[in-house]
C-alpha positions in Angstrom: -10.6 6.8 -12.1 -7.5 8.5 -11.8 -6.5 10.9 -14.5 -4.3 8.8 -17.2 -3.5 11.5 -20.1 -1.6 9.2 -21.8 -2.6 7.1 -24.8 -2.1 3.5 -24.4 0.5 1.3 -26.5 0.8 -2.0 -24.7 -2.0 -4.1 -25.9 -2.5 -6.9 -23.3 -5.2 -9.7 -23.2 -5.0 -12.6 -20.7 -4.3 -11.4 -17.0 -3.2 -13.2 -13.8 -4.0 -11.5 -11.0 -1.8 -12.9 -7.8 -3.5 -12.5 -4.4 -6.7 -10.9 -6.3 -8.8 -11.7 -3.3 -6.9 -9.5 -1.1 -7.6 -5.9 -0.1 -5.8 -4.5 -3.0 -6.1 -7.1 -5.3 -9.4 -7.4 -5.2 -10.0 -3.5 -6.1 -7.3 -4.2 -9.3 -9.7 -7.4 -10.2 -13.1 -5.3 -9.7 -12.1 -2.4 -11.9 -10.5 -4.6 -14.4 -13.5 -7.2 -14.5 -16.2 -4.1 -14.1 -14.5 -1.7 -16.6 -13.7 -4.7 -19.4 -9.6 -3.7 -19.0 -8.5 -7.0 -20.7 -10.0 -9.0 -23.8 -9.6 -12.1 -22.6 -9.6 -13.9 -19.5 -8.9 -12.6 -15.9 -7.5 -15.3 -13.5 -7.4 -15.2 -10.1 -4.9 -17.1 -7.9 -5.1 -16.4 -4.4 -4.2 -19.3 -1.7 -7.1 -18.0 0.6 -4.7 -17.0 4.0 -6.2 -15.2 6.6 -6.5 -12.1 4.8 -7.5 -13.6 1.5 -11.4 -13.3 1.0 -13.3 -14.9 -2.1 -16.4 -12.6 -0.8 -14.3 -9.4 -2.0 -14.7 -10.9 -5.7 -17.8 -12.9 -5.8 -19.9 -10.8 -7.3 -17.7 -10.9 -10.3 -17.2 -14.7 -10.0 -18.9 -15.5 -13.4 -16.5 -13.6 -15.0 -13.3 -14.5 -13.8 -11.1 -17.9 -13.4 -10.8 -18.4 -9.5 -8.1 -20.6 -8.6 -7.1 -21.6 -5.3 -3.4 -22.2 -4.7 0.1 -21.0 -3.2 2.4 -19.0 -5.4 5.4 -21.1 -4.3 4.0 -24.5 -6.4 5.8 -24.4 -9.4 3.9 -26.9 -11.2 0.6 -24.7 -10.5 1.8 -21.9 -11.7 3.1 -23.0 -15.0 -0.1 -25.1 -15.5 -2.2 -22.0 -14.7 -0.2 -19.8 -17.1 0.2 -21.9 -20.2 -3.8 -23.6 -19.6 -5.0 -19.9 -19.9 -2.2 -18.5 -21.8 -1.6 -16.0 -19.9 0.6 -12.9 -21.2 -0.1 -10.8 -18.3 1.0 -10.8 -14.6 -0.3 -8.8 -12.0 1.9 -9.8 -8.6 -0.1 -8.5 -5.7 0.4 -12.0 -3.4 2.4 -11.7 -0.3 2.6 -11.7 3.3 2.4 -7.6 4.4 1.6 -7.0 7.5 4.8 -6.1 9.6 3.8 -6.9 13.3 3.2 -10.5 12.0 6.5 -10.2 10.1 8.1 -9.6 13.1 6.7 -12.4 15.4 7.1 -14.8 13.0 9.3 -13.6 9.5 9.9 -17.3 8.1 6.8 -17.4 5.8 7.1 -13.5 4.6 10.7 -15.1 3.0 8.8 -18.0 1.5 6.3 -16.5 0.1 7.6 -12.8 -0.7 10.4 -14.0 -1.7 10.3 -17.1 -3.2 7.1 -17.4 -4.4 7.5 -14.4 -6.5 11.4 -16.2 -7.8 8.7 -19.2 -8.7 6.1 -16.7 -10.5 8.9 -15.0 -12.5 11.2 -18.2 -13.5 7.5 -20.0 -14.6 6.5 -16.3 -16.2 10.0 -16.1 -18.2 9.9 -19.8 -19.5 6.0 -19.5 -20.8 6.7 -16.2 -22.6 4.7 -13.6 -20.8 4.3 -10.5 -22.5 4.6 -8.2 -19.0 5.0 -9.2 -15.3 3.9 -6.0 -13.1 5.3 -6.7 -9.5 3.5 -4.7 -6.3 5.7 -3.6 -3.7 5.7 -0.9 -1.3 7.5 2.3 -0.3 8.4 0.3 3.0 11.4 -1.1 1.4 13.0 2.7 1.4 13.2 2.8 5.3 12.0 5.4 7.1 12.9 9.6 6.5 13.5 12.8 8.6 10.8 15.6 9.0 11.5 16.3 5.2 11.6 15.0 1.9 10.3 12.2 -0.2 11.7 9.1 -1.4 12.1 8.5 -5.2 12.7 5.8 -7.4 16.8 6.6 -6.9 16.6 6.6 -3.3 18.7 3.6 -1.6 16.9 0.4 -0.2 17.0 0.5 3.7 14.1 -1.9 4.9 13.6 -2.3 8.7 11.2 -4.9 9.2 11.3 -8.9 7.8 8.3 -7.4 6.1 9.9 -4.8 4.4 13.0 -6.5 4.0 11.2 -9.5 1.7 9.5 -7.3 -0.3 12.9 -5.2 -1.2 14.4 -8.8 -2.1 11.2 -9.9 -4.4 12.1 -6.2 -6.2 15.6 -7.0 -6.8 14.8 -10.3 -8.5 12.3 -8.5 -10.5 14.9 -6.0 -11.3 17.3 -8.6 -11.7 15.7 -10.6 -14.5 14.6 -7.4 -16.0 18.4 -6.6 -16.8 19.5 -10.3 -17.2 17.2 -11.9 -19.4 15.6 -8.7 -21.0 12.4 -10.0 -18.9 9.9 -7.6 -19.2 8.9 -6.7 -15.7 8.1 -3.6 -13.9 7.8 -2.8 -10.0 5.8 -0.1 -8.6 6.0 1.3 -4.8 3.2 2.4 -3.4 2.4 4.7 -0.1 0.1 3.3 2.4 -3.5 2.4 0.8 -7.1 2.8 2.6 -10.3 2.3 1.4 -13.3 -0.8 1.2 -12.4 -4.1 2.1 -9.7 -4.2 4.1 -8.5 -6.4 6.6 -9.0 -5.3 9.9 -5.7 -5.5 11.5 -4.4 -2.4 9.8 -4.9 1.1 10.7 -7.9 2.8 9.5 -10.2 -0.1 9.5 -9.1 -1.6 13.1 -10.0 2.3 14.1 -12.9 2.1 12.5 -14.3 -1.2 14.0 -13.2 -0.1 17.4 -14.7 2.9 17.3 -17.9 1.5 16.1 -17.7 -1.2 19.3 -17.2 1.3 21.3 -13.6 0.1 22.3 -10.4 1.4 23.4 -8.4 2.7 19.6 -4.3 1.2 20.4 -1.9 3.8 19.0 1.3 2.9 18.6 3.8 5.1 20.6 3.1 8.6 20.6 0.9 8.6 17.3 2.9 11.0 15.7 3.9 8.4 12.9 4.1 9.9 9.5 2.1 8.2 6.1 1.4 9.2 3.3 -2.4 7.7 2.3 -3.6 6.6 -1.2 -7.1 5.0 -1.9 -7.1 1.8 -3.7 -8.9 3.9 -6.6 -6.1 5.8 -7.1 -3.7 3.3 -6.5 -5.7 1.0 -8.8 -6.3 3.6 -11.8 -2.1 3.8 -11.8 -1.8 0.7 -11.8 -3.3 0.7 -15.3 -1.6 3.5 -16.9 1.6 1.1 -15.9 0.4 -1.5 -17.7 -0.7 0.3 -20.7 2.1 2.4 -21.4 5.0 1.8 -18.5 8.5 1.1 -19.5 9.9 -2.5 -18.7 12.9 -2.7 -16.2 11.6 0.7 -14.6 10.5 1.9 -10.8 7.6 3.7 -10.7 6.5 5.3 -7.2 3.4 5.7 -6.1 2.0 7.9 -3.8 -1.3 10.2 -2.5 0.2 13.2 -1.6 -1.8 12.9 1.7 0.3 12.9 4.5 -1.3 12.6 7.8 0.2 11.4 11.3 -1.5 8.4 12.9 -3.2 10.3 15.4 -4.4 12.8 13.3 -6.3 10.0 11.4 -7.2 8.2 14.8 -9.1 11.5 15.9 -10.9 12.1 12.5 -12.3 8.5 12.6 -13.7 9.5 16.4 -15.0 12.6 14.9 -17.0 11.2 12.5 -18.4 8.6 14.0 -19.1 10.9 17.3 -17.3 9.1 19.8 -14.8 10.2 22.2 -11.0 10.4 22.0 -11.0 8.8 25.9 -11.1 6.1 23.7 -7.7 6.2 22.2 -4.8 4.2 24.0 -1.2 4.6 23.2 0.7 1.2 23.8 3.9 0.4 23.4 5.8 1.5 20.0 6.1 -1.3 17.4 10.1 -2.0 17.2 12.1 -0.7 14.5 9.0 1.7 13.8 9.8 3.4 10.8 8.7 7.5 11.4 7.8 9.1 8.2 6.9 7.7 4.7 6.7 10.2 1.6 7.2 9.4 -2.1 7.6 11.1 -5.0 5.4 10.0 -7.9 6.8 12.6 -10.1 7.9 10.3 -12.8 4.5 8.4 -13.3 3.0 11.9 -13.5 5.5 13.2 -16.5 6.0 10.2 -18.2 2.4 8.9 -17.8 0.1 12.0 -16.8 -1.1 10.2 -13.8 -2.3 12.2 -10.7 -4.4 10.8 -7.6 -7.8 12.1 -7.6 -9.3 11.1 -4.6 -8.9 13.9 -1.6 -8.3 12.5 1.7 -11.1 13.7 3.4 -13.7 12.1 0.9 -11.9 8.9 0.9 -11.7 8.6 4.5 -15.4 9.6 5.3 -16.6 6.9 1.9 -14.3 4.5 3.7 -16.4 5.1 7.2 -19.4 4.8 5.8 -18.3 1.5 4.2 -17.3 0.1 7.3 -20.8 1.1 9.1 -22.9 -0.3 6.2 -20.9 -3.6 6.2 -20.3 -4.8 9.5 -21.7 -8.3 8.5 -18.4 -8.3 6.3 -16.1 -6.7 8.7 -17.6 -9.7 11.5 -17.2 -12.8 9.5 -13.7 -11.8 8.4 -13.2 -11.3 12.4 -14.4 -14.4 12.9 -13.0 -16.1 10.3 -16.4 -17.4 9.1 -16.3 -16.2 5.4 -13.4 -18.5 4.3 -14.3 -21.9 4.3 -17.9 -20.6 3.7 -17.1 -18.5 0.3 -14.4 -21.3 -0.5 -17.3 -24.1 -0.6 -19.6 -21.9 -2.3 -17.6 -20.8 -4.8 -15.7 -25.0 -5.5 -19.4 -25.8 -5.5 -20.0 -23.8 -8.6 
C-alpha cells in the first residue's frame, strides 16, 4: 500500500463503486473488499462494455452488490443509491480509450459526460456524504521536454476522449461550488498493472510479444508517460477519501517517466524476444507528446508517496500476463462476458 501518514477523519460506510469491473475499478473494489475499507456495503455498477469484466471481481462476488447497468439511467441510479443507502461514490465509469474516441466520440459524450451529470444530480438529491470523481491528467494537453502539470495548470484536452473527461470535471467542480456538493476529482498519470484490457500499451506489448507478433509503435516511440501502478494509484485513492478536502484537485502521478519505446524494448527484454519485432505505424492524430504531473499537494497535505518502482511493477505485470493468458484470451475473444454475466445473474 502506498504510504498514507495521515490519520483519517472522514468516516464513510456504504460505497458505490462505478465501472468497478474495469481495470482500475476493479483494483479500487479488490483492495477495498480484501482490506475491509468500508463498514458496510460495496456496490458495484458496471454496464459490462467491452472492457468491463465481472471475472476481474468474482472472487469477491459474495461480498459485494453487483449490479448490471448504464450510468446514464436515471431511475437506476437513484434506486441503487437510496436501496443501499449509499453515502459514498467512487466514479471510475467511462469510455477512455482515445483511438476509439476518435473513430467514434458520440458515446464518450454520453457516457463521460452525461452519465456522470446523471450520477451527480441523483448523488446530490439522495444526500451523499462524498462523490470522488476519476479523471485523468489527459485533460491538461500535452507539455514540452520540461515540466509537470499541476492542479493550476489550464485545461487543453486534444482528443474527444480527453475532451469528455475535462467536461465531467468541470461539472464535478461546478456543483462543488454551487450547491456546496461535496465532490472531489483526482488526475491521474497513465496506470499499468494486472487486468488490463489489451488494447492499451503495456499489455497489447505484452500479448504480442508473447505470440510472437509484430509490437505497433505509434510514430517514432518517443512519446513521453509518466506510469503509475494501480496499487499506487489505488492506495491514493484512499487517503482521498479518508482525509481529502471537498471542491479540491488532487494530481496523481508515479514519478516514472519512460518513452514508449523505452517500455516497448523492456517488455522484449524480459520476455527474450527480439526488437525485429517492433513496428512503427503511423502516429495517432493529435498525439499528445509528454505527460508529467505533480502530486506535490497530495504528498504535503496527505503524506502520500507511490511505492511501487517501475521496474518491479513492470516485471510483476509480465509475469501476470504469462501466468494468465486464459484471461488475457477470453477477454480477446470476447468469451468471458456473457459467460461471467450468466454465472454471476445465476447466483
Amino acid at each position: 500500500m502506498s504510504i498514507h501518514s495521515k490519520t483519517p477523519t472522514r468516516k464513510l460506510t456504504n460505497v458505490l463503486v462505478t465501472g468497478g469491473a474495469g481495470f482500475i475499478g476493479s483494483a479500487f473494489v479488490r483492495a477495498a473488499v480484501g482490506e475491509h475499507w468500508f463498514p458496510g456495503k460495496v456496490v458495484v455498477l458496471d454496464a459490462l462494455t467491452y472492457a468491463g469484466n465481472f471475472e476481474n471481481i468474482a472472487d469477491f462476488a459474495d461480498a459485494l452488490t453487483f449490479i448490471h447497468g448504464d450510468i446514464c439511467d436515471a431511475d437506476m441510479v437513484e434506486k441503487t443509491i437510496s436501496t443501499h443507502q449509499i453515502d459514498t461514490v467512487v466514479h471510475f465509469a467511462a469510455e477512455s480509450h482515445v483511438d476509439r474516441s476518435i473513430l467514434g466520440p458520440m458515446v464518450f459524450t454520453r457516457t463521460n459526460v452525461l452519465g456522470t451529470h446523471t450520477l451527480l444530480e441523483m448523488s446530490r438529491r439522495l444526500g451523499v456524504r462524498l462523490f470522488l470523481h476519476i479523471s485523468t491528467d489527459e485533460v491538461y494537453g500535452s507539455l514540452g521536454e520540461e515540466g509537470s502539470f499541476t492542479e493550476l495548470s489550464p485545461l487543453n484536452p486534444t482528443s474527444p476522449y480527453a475532451a469528455s473527461k475535462a467536461a465531467a470535471d468541470l461539472m464535478v467542480l461546478a456543483y462543488a461550488r454551487t450547491y456546496g456538493f461535496p465532490a472531489i476529482v483526482t488526475r491521474c498519470s497513465n496506470n499499468y498493472g494486472p487486468y488490463q484490457f489489451p488494447e492499451k500499451l503495456i499489455p497489447l506489448m505484452i500479448i504480442h510479444a508473447l505470440r510472437g507478433m509484430e509490437l505497433p509503435v505509434y510514430g517514432d516511440g518517443m512519446n513521453i508517460r509518466d506510469w503509475i501502478h494501480t496499487r499506487d494509484h489505488v492506495g491514493a485513492l484512499r487517503c482521498i477519501l479518508s482525509s481529502g478536502r471537498e471542491g479540491e484537485i488532487y494530481n496523481i502521478g508515479g514519478g516514472n517517466q519512460r518513452r514508449n519505446i523505452d517500455i516497448v524494448r523492456a517488455i522484449l527484454r524480459y520476455l527474450g524476444k527480439p526488437e525485429s519485432l517492433v513496428r512503427f505505424v503511423s502516429d495517432r492524430p493529435g498525439h499528445d507528446r509528454r505527460y508529467a504531473v505533480d502530486s506535490a499537494k497530495l504528498a504535503s497535505e496527505l503524506g502520500w508517496r507511490p511505492v511501487v518502482p517501475f521496474e518491479e511493477g513492470l516485471r510483476e505485470t509480465i509475469e501476470w500476463y504469462v501466468r494468465n493468458e486464459p484471461w488475457w484470451r477470453r477477454v480477446m475473444d470476447g468469451e468471458y462476458q456473457e459467460y461471467y454475466t450468466r454465472q454471476y445473474l445465476k447466483r
